[in-house]
N, CA, C and O of each residue as an XYZ file, in Angstrom:
256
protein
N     -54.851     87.838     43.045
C     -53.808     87.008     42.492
C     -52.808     87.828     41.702
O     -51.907     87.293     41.055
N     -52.957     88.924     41.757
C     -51.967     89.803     40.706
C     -50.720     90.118     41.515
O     -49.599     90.386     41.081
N     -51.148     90.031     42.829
C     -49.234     90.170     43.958
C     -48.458     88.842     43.163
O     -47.361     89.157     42.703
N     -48.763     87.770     42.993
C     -47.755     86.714     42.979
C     -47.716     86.746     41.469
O     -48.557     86.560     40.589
N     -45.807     87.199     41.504
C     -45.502     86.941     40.190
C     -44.037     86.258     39.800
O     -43.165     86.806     40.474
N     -43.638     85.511     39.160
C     -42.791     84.955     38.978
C     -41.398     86.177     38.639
O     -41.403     87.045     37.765
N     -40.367     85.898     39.576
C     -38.967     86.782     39.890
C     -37.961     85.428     39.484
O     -37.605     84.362     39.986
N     -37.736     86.316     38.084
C     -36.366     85.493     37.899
C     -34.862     86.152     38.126
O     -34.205     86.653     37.213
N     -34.406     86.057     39.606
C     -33.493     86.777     39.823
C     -31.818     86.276     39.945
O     -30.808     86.904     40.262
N     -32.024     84.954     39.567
C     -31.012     84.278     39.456
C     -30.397     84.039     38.183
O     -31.070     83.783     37.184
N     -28.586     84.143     38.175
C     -27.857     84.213     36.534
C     -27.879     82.740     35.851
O     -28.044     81.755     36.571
N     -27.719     82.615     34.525
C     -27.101     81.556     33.994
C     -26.301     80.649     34.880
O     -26.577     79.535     35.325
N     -24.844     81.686     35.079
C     -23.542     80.956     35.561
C     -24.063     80.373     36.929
O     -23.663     79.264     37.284
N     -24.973     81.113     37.732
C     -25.230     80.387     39.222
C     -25.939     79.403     38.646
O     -24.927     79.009     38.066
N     -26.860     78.557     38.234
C     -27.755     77.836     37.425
C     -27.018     76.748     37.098
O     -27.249     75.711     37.719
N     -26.024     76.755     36.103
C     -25.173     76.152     35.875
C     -23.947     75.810     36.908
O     -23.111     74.969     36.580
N     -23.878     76.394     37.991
C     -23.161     76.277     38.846
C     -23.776     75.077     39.928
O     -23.235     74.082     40.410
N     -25.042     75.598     40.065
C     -26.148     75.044     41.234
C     -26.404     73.189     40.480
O     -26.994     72.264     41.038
N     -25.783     73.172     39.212
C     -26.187     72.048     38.746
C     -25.206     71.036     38.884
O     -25.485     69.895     39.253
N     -23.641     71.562     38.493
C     -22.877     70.789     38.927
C     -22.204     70.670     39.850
O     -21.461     69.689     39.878
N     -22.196     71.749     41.120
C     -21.428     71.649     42.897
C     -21.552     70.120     43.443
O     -20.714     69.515     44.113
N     -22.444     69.791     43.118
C     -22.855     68.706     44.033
C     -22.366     67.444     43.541
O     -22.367     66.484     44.312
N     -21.832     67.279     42.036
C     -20.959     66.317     41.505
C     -19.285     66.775     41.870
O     -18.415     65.984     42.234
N     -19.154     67.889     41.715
C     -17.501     68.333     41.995
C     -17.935     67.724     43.225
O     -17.846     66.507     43.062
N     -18.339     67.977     44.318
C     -18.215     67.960     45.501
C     -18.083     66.082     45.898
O     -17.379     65.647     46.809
N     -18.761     65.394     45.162
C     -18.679     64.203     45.479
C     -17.304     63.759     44.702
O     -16.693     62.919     45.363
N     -16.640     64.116     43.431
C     -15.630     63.846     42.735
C     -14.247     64.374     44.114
O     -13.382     63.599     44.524
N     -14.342     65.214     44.378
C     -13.357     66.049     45.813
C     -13.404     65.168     46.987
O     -12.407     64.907     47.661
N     -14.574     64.720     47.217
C     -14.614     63.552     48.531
C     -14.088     61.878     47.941
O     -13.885     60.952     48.726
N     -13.947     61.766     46.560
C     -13.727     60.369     45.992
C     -12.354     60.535     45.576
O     -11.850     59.464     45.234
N     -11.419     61.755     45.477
C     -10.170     61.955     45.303
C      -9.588     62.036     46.696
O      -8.428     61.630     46.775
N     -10.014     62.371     47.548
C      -9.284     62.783     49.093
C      -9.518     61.404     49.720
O      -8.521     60.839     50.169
N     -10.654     60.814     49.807
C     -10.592     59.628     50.408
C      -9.363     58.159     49.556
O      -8.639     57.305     50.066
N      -9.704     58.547     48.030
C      -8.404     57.767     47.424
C      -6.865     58.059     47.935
O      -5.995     57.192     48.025
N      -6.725     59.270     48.209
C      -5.438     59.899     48.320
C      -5.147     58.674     49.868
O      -4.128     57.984     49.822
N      -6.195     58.517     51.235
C      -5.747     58.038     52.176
C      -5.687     56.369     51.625
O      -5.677     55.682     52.646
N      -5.667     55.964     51.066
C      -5.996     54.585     50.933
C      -4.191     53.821     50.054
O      -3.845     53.920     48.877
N      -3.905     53.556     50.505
C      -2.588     53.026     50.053
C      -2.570     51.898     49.774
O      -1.538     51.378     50.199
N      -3.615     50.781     48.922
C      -3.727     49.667     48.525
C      -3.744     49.567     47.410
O      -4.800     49.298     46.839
N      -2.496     49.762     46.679
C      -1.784     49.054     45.494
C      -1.101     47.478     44.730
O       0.061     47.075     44.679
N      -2.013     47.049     44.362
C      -1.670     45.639     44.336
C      -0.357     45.675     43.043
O       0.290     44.691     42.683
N      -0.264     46.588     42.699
C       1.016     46.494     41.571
C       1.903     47.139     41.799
O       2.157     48.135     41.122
N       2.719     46.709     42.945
C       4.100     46.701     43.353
C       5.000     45.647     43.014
O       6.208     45.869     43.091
N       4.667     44.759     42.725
C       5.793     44.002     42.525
C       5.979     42.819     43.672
O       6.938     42.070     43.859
N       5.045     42.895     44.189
C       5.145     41.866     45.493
C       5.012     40.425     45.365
O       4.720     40.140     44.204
N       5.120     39.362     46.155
C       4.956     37.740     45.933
C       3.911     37.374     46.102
O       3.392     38.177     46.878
N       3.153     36.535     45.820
C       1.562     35.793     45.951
C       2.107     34.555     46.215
O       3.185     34.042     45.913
N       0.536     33.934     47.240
C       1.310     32.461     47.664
C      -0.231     32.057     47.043
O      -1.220     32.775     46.896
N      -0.037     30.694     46.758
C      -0.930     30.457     45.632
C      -1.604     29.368     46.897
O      -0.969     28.745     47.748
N      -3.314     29.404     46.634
C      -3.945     28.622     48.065
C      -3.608     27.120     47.809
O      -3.366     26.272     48.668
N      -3.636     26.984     46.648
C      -3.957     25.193     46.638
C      -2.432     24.708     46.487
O      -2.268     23.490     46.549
N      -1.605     25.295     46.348
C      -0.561     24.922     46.931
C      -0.062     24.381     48.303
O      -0.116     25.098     49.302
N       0.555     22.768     48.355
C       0.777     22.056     49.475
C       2.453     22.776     50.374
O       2.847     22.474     51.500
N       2.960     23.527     49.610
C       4.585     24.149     50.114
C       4.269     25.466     49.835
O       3.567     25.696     48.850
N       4.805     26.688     50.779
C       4.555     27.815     50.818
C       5.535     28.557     49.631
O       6.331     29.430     49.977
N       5.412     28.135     48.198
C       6.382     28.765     47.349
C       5.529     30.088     46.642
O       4.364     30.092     46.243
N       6.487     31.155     46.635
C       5.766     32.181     45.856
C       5.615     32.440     44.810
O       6.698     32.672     44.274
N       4.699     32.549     44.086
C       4.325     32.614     42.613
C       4.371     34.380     42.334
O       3.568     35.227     42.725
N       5.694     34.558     41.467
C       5.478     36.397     41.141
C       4.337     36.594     40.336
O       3.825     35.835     39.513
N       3.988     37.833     40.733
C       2.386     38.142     39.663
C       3.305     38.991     38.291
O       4.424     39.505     38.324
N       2.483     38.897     37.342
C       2.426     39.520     36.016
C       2.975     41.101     36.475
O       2.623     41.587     37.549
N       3.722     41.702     35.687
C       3.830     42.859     35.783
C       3.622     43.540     34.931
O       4.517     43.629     34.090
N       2.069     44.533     34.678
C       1.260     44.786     33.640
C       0.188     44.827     34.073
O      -0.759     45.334     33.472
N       0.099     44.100     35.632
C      -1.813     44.156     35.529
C      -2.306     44.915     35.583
O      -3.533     44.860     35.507
């Protein structure tokens, strides 16, 4: 049992590196997939309100 001995050959910075890649990496896939997505509901656009019997448009708040 004296061959097997514990080799600590790895740095701090990789350690600390090896800990957070895998959050950057999901934060990089949750910014690039936002970037394709163009669904902004605060433009400024008209809403038609459901329970309304006449198709009149109700403007939304600008602030939401």
């Amino acid at each position: 049992m004296g061959e097997l001995q514990a080799v600590n050959d790895i740095s701090p910075f990789t350690a600390v590196l090896w800990i957070f890649y895998p959050m950057a990496a999901l934060v990089m896939v949750e910014l690039l997939l936002r970037g394709f997505d163009d669904d902004d509901d605060d433009d400024g656009g008209k809403g038609i309100r459901i329970r309304s019997r006449e198709m009149t448009p109700a403007y939304a708040p600008s602030g939401a």
